[in-house]
OpenMM code with the backbone's topology and positions (N, CA, C; nanometers):
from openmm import Vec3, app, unit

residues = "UNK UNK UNK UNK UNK UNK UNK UNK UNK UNK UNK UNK UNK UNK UNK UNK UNK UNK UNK UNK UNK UNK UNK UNK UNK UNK UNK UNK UNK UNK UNK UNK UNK UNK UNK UNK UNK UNK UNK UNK UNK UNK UNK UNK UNK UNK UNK UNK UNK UNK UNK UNK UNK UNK UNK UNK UNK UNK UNK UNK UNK UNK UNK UNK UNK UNK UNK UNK UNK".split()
positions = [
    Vec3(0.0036, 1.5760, 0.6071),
    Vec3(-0.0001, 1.6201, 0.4695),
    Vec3(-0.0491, 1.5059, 0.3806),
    Vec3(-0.1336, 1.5685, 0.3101),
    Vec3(-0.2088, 1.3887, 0.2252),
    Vec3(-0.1360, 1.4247, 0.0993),
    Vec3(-0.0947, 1.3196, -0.0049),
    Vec3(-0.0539, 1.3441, -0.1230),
    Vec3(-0.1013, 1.2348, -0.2118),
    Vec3(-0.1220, 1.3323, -0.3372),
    Vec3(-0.2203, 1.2788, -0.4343),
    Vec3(-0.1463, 1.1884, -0.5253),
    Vec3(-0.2454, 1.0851, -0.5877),
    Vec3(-0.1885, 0.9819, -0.6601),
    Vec3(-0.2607, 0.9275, -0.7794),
    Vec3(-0.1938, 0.8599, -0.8644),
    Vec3(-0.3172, 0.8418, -0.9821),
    Vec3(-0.2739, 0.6635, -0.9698),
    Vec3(-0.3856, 0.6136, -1.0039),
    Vec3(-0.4535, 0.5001, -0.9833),
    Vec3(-0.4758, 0.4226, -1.1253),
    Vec3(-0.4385, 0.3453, -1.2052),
    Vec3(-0.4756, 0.2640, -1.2943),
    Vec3(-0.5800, 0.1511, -1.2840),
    Vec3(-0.6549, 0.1330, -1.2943),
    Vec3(-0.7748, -0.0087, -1.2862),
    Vec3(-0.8300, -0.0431, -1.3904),
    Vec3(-0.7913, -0.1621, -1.3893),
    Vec3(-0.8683, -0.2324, -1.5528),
    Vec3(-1.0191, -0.1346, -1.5576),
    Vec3(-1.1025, -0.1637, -1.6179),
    Vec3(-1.2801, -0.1310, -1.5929),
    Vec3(-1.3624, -0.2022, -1.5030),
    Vec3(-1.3090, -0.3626, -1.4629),
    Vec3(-1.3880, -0.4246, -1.4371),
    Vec3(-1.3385, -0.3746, -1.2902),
    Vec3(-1.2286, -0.3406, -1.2421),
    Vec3(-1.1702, -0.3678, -1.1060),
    Vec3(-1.2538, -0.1947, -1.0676),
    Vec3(-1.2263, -0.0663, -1.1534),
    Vec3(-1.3185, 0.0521, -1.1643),
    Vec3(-1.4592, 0.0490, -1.0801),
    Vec3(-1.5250, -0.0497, -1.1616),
    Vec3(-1.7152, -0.1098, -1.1642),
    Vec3(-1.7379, -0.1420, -1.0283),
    Vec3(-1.6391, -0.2590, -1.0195),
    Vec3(-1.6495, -0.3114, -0.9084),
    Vec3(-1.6453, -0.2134, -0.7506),
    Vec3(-1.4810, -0.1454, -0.7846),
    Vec3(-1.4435, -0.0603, -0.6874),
    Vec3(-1.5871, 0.0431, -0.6211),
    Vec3(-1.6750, 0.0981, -0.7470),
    Vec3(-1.7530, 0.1667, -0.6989),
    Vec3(-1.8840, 0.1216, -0.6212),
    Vec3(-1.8905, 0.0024, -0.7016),
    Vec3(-2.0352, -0.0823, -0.6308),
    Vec3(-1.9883, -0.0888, -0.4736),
    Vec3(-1.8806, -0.1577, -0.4628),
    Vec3(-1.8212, -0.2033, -0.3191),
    Vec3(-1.8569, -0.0341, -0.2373),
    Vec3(-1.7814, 0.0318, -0.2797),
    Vec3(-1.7998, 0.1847, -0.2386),
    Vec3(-1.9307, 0.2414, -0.1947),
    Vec3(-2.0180, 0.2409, -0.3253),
    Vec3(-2.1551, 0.2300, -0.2745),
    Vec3(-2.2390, 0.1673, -0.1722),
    Vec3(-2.2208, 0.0179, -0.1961),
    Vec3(-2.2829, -0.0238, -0.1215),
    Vec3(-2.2446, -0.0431, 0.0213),
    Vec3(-2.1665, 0.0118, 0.0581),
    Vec3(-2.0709, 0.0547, 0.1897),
    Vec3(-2.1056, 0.1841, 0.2350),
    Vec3(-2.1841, 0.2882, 0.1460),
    Vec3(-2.1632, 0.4083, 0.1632),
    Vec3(-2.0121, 0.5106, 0.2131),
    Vec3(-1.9442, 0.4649, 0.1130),
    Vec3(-1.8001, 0.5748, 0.1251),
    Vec3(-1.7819, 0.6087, -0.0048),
    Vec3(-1.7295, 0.7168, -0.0197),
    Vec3(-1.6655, 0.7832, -0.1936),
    Vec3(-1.5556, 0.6522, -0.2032),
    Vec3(-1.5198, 0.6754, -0.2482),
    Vec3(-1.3842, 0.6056, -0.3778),
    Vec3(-1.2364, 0.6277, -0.2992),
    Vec3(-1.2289, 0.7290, -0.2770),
    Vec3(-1.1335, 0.7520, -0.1743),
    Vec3(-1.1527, 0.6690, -0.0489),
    Vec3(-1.2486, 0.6859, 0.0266),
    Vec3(-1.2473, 0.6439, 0.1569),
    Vec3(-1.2281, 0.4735, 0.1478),
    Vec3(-1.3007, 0.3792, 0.0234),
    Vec3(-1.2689, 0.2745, -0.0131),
    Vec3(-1.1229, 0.2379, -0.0158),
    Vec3(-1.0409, 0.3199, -0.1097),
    Vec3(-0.9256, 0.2881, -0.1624),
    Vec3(-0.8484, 0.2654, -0.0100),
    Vec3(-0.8993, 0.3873, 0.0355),
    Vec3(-0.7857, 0.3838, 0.1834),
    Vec3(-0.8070, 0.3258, 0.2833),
    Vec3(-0.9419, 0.2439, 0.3232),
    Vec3(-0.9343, 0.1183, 0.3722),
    Vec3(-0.9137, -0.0270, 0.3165),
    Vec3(-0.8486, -0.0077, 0.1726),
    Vec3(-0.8056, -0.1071, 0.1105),
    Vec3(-0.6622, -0.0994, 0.1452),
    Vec3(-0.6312, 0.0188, 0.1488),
    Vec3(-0.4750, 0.0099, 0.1396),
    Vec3(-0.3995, -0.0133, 0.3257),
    Vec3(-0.5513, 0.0669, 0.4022),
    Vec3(-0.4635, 0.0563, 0.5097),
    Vec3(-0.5027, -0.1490, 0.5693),
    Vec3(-0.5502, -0.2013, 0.5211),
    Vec3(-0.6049, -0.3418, 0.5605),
    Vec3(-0.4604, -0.4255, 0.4717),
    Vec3(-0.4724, -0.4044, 0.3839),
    Vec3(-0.3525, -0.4316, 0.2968),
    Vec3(-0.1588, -0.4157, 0.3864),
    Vec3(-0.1707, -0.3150, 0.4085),
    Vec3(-0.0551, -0.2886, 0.5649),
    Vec3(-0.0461, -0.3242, 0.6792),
    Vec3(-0.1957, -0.3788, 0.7556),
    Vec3(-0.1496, -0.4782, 0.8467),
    Vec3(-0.1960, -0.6003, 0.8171),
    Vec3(-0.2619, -0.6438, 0.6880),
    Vec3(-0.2030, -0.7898, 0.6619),
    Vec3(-0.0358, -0.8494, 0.6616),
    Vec3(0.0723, -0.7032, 0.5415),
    Vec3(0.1736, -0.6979, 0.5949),
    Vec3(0.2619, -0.7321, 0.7087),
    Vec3(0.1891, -0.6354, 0.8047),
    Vec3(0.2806, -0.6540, 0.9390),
    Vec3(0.2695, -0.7666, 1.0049),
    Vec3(0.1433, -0.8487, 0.9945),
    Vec3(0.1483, -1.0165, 1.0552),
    Vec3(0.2218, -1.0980, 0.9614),
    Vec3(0.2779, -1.0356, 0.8495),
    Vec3(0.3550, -1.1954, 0.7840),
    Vec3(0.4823, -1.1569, 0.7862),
    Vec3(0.5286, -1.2576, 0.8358),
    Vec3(0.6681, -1.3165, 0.8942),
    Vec3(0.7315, -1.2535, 0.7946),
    Vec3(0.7262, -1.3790, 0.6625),
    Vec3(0.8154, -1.4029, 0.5638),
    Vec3(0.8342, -1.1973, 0.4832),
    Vec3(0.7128, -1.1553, 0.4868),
    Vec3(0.7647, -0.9994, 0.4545),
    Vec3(0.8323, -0.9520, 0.5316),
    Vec3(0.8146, -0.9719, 0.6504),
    Vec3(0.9049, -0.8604, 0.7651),
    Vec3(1.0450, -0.9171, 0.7907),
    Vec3(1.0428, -1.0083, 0.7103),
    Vec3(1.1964, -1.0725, 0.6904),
    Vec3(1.2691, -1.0105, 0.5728),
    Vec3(1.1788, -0.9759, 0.4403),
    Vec3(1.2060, -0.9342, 0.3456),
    Vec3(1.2408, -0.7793, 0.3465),
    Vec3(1.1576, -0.7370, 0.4285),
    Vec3(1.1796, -0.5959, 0.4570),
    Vec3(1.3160, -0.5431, 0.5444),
    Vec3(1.3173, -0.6234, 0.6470),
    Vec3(1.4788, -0.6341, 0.7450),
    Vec3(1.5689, -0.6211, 0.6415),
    Vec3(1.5135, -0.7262, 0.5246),
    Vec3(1.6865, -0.7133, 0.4714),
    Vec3(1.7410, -0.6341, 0.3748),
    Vec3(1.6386, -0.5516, 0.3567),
    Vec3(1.6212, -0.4442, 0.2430),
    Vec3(1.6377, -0.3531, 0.3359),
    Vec3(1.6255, -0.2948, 0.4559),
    Vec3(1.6305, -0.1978, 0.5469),
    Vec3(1.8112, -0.2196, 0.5252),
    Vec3(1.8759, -0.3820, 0.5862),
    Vec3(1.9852, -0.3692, 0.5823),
    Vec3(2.0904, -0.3251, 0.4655),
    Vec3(2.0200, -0.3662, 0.3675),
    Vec3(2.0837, -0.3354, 0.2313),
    Vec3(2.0889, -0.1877, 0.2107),
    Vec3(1.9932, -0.1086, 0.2315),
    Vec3(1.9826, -0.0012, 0.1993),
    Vec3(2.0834, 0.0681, 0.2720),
    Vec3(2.0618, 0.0371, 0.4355),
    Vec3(2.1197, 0.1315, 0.5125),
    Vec3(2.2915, 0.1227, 0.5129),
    Vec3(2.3656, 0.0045, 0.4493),
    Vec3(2.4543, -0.0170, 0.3923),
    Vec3(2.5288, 0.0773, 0.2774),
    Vec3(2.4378, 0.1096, 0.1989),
    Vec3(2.4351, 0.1706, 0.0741),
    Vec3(2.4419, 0.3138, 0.1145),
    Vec3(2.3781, 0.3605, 0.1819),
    Vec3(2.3639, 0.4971, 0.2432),
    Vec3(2.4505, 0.5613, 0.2990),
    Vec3(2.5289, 0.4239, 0.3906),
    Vec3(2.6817, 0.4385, 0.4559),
    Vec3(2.7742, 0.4635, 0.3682),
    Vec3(2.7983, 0.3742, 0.2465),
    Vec3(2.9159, 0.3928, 0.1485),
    Vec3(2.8806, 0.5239, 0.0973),
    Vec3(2.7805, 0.5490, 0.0643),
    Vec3(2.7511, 0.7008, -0.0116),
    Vec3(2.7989, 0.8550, 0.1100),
    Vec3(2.7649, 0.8444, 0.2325),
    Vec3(2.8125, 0.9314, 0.2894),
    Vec3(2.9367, 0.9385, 0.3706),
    Vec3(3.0151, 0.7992, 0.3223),
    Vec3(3.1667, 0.7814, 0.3383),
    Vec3(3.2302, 0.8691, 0.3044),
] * unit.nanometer
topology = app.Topology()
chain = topology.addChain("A")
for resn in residues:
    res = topology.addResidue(resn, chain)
    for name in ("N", "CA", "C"):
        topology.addAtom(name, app.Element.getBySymbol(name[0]), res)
């Protein structure tokens, strides 16, 4: 299921976004979403996030416990 989203960009980041797009040959979409999926496994190789993320997993799943106590 894909779900839709709205996007804010200065003008210049807009301009840019499309040239890059263009000159790649992909729409705007197909750009965005190899921005975003390159962006997610830069993520997954850094340490220091997947440390940050553990402990927010733990926090949460903490929180979740007291609530269905």
């Amino acid at each position: 299921m894909a779900k839709s989203m709205t996007l804010r960009l200065t003008d210049e980041q807009a301009a840019t976004l499309e040239l890059v797009a263009r000159a790649d040959g992909q729409t705007l979409t197909e750009a965005v979403r190899i921005a975003i999926d390159a962006h997610i496994a830069e993520r997954r190789r850094d340490k220091e996030f997947k440390e940050r993320l553990r402990r927010r997993h733990e926090e949460e799943r903490a929180l979740y416990e007291r609530l269905s106590g």
